[in-house]
N, C-alpha and C positions, 0 to 999 in steps of 0.2 A: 933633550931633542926638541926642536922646534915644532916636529909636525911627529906625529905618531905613525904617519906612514908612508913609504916608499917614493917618493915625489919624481926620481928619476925613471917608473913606469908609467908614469901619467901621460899620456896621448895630447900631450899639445897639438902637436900638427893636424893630427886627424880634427880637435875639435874646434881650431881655427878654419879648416876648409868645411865644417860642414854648417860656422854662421858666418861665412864671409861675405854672403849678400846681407848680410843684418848690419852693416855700420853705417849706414847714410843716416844724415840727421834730417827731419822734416820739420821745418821752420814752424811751419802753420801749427803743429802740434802744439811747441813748445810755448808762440803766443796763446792759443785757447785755453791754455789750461793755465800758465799765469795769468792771463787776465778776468779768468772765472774767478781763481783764486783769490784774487786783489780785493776783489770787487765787494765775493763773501766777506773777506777778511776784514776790509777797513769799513765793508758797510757797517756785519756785525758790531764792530767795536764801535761804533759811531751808537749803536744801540743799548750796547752798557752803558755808553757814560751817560747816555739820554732817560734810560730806563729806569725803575726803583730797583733799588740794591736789594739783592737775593727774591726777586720774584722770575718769576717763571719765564719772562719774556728774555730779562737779565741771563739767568743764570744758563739759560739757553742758548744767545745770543758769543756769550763767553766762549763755550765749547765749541761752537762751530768756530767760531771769529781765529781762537786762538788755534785750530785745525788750520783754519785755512792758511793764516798768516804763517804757519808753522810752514807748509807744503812749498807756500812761496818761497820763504827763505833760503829751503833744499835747497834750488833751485843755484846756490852759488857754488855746489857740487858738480851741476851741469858745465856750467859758466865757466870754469876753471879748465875742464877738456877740452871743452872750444876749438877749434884749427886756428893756431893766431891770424887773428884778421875776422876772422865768420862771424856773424851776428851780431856786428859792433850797437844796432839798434837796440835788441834785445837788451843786452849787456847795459849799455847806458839806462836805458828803460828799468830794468830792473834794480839796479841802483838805487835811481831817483823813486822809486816806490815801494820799495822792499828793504835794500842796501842798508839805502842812510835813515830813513826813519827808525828800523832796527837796531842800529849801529853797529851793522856787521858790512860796511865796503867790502866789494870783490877783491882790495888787494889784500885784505884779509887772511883769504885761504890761496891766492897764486905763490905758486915757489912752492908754500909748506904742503898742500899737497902733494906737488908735482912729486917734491922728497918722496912723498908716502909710498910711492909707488916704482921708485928706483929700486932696481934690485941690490946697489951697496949702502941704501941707506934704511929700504923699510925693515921696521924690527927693531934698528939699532938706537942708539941714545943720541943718533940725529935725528930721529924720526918724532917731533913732537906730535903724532897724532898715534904714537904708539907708546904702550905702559904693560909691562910683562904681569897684568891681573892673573892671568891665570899658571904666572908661579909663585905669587907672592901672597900674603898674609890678605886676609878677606876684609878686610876694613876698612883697606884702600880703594878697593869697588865702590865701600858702602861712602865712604867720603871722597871721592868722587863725583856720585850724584846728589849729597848736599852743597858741592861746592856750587852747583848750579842756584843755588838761594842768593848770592853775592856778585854772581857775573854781571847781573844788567847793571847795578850799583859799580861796578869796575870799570863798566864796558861810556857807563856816562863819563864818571870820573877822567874814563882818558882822554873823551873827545873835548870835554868841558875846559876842563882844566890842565891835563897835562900837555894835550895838542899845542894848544896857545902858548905854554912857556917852553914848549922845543922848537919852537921858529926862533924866541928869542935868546935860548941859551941851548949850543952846540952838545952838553954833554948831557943835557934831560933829552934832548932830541935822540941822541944814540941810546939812551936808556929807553923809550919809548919804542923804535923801534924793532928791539932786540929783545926786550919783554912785554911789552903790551901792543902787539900789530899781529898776532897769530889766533886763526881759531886753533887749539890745539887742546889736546887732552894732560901732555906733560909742564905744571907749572913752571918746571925751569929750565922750559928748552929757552932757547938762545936766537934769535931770528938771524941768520949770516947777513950781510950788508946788499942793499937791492941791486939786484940784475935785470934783464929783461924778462925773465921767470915772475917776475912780481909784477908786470902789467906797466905800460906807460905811461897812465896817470893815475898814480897809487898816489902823489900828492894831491891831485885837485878832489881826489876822494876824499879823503882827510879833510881837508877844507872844507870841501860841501856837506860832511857827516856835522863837522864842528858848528856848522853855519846851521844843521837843520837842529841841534842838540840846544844851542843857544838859544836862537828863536820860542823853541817850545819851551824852554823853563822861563824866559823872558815874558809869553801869554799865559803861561800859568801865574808867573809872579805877579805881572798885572791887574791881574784879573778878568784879560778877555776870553781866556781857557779856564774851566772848573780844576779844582785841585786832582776832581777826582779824574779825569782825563791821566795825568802822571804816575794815579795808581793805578788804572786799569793798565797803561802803558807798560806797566813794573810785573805787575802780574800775568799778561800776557807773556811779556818774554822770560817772567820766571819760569811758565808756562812751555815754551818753547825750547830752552835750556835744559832742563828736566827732561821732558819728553827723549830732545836726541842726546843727552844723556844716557840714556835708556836703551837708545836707540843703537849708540857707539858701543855699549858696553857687548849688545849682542852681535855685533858684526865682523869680530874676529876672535879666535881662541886665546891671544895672548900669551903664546908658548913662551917667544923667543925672551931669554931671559935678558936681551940687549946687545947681545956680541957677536952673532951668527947672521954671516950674508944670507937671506935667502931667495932663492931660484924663483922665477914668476910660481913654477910647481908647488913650492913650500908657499909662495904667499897666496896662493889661494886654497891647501889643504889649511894654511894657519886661520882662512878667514872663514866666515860665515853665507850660507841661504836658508831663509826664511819660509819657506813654502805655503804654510798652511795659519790658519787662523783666518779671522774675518777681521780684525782690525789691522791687520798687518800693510796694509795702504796707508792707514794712517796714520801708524808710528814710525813706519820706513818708508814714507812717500817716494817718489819721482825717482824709480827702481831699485831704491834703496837695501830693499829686502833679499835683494839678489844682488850682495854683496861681496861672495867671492868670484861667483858671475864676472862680476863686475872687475873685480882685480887679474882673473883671464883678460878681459879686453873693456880695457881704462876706455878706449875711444869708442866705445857701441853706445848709441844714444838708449837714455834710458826708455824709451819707449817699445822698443826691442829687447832687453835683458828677460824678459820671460817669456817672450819666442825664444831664446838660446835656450834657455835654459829648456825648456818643455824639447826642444829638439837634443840636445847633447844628454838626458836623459832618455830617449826614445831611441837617437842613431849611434851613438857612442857602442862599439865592439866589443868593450865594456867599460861600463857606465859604474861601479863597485868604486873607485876614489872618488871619481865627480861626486855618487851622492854622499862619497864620507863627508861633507863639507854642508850637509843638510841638514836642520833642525825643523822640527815640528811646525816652533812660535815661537814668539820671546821668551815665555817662562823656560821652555826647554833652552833655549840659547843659554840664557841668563844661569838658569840653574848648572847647566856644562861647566860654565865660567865659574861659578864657584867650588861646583864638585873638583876643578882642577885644582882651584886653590886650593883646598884643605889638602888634596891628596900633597899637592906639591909641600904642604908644612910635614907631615909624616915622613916625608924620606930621610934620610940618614946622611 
C-alpha cells in the first residue's frame, strides 16, 4: 500500500476552504530574501577563496556562503509554480545569479516537476523525482546521498562538453536531453521531448549556463581566477547537493512501490512535514519543510505554507491524518524512511 492510511477520509474540501485566502504570491518577499541571500552567498564565498584555508574567518565564511547559496538555489522550486507569465524579472534574475553559476537553469526542474505532482504520474516510474526508498533495500538511501559527491563533476561535464557537441550532432543532442537536462532523484528517468512545460527559453539557458561554465574554467586556466576559486566552487555545490540530498530523502515516505496512481490524498499522506527542530530553515529552506503541505497546494507561495499548516492543525474537524504526515526533524524523517525499508525487506 502506498500510504498506511485511509486517504479517501481526508477533508480536502474543508482544508482547501479554510487556506484559500493563503495563495497570492508577494513579489517583494520573494526579491528580499533572494537578494539577502545572493548577497550572503557570493559575498561569503568571495571570502573563502580570499581567506587562509581552514582559519576561522574561512571556515565560517564556507557555512554561511554555502547556506545561503543553498537557500537561493530552492528558489527553482518556487520558479517552477510560477503562473506562466508572473515574475518573468525574478525568473530571469534568478537565473543569471543563481541558475547558471550553479549549473542548475530553471528548464532544469520545468516539466519534471510539473510530473511530480500529477496525480497519473507521481509515485510511478515516470516520476523522476520519485524512488520507492521506503520499500526497497536501505542502501539505495545510502547511495543516494554519496551520489551527491559526483553531481557537480556531471553537472560541468554536461554544460562544458556535452552541450557543445549536441548543437553539432542531433543524436548526443537527444541523448543529452533525455538523460542529462533533469534535477531528478531517479538516474534512469528519461526526459519525454520539450513542450511548453519546460519553459520557452530552456535553450538560451543552456547557452548562457555553457557560456558561464566556459568562461570560469577559461579564468581559472589562465590564471586571472585562483585554482582555488574552482575548488571552493566544487565544494560548495558538493555542499548543496548533499544537503538537499538530505533534504529529498525526508520529504516523502516512499511507499509507492512504482505502479499505483495516487489521489492528491495518498500523495500528501505519502509525503512529509517537518515541524520542529531549529535547523529545519536551513535544510528545507523557502517552505520546504512543509512538504506534504506543500503537495495539498502546489500553488501556495512558500511564504504562507506555515500559516496553512499552523491553521489546518488548529481548524481542521479532525486534524488525526493531516498530522499522520508530521515528523519531529530530519532524523525522525530520515529514520521513518529507513525503519520502512528494513520492515519492507522482512515481508514474505
Amino acid at each position: 500500500m502506498p500510504a498506511p492510511h485511509n486517504s479517501e477520509s481526508f477533508p480536502i474540501q474543508e482544508s482547501r476552504a479554510l487556506v484559500a485566502h493563503l495563495m497570492g504570491r508577494k513579489a517583494h518577499i520573494y526579491w528580499l530574501d533572494l537578494l539577502f541571500n545572493l548577497i550572503l552567498g557570493w559575498g561569503g564565498f568571495y571570502l573563502v577563496v580570499v581567506s587562509a584555508t581552514f582559519s576561522a574567518l574561512n571556515i565560517t565564511s564556507f557555512v554561511i556562503s554555502s547556506f545561503a547559496l543553498y537557500r537561493a538555489a530552492i528558489f527553482i522550486h518556487e520558479i517552477v509554480h510560477f503562473k506562466k507569465g508572473s515574475l518573468k524579472s525574478f525568473v530571469a534574475f534568478w537565473n543569471l545569479t543563481a541558475g547558471f553559476p550553479l549549473l542548475i537553469p530553471s528548464f532544469t526542474y520545468y516539466g519534471v516537476h510539473n510530473d511530480h505532482h500529477k496525480r497519473d504520474t507521481y509515485g510511478t516510474k515516470k516520476d523522476g523525482e520519485y524512488l520507492p526508498f521506503g520499500a526497497e533495500q536501505g542502501w539505495k538511501i545510502v547511495a543516494y546521498v554519496f551520489l551527491s559527491i559526483i553531481l557537480p563533476l556531471l553537472f560541468l561535464i554536461r554544460f562544458l562538453i556535452l552541450t557543445p557537441l549536441s548543437w553539432l550532432i542531433p543524436s548526443i543532442g537527444r541523448y543529452v536531453w533525455e538523460c542529462a537536462s533533469s534535477l531528478t532523484i531517479d538516474v534512469t528517468y528519461r526526459r519525454p521531448p520539450p513542450t511548453k512545460l519546460d519553459g520557452k527559453f530552456w535553450r538560451l539557458q543552456e547557452v548562457c549556463t555553457t557560456i558561464y561554465a566556459w568562461v570560469g574554467v577559461l579564468l581559472v586556466y589562465n590564471g586571472s581566477l585562483p585554482i582555488k576559486l574552482a575548488i571552493v566552487w566544487y565544494l560548495t555545490t558538493l555542499f548543496i547537493f548533499t544537503i538537499n540530498s538530505l533534504r529529498t530523502l525526508g520529504a516523502h515516505a516512499y511507499r509507492n512501490p512504482g505502479n499505483i496512481k495516487m489521489s492528491v490524498a495518498d500523495q500528501f499522506l505519502d509525503s512529509v512535514d517537518v515541524t520542529g527542530g531549529i535547523l529545519a530553515p536551513f535544510w528545507a529552506p523557502v517552505g520546504l519543510r512543509y512538504h506534504a503541505t506543500h503537495h495539498l497546494f502546489p500553488q501556495m507561495p512558500y511564504h504562507n505554507l506555515g500559516k496553512a499548516h499552523a491553521l489546518l492543525v488548529k481548524n481542521l474537524s479532525d486534524n488525526n491524518l493531516y498530522l499522520s504526515a508530521t515528523r519531529n526533524n530530519l532524523w525522525h524523517a530520515l529514520s521513518t524512511l529507513w525503519q520502512d525499508s528494513l520492515l519492507s525487506q522482512k515481508k514474505p
